[in-house]
N, C-alpha and C positions, 0 to 999 in steps of 0.2 A: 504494500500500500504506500503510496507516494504521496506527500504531505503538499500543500500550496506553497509555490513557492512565491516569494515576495519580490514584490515590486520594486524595480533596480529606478534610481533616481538619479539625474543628472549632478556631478560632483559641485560646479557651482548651486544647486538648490542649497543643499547639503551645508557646504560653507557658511551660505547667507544668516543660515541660524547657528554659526558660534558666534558667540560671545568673545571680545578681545582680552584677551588674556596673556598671560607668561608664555604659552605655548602657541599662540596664532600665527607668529612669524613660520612657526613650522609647517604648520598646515595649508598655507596659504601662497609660500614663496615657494619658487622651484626648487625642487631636489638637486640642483647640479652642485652648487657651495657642498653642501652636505655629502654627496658623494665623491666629493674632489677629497673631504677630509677625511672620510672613513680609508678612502686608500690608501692617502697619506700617511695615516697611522696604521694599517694593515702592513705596510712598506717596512715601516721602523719596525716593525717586530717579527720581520723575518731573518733569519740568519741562524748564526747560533745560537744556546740559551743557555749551553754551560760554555765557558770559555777554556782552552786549551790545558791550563794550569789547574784550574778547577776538576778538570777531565782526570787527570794526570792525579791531583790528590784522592781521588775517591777511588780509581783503581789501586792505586796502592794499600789505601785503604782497606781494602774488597781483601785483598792479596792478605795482611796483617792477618786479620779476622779468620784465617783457612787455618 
């Protein structure tokens, strides 16, 4: 049994009744700022996450402990 599905509304309707608030800028401006910074910071945290010397103490580490 398949339920009613509801009525899809044009996204400017929608808008018209928020309220301006803390978060309307988001709502309302384009996603491109926004997606420029999410990658920017996706960017910065690729690479490594232990760094070489780090690596180096925790194997030895690993090694002691046997």
């Amino acid at each position: 049994m398949q339920g009613v599905s509801p009525e899809l509304l044009p996204l400017s309707s929608i808008l018209a009744q928020v309220e301006d608030g803390p978060n309307t800028a988001r709502l309302t401006d384009a996603p491109d700022g926004r997606v420029a910074a999410l990658q920017a910071r996706a960017a910065q945290l690729r690479g490594a996450v232990i760094t070489p010397d780090q690596r180096e103490r925790m194997l030895l580490s690993d090694q002691s402990l046997r």
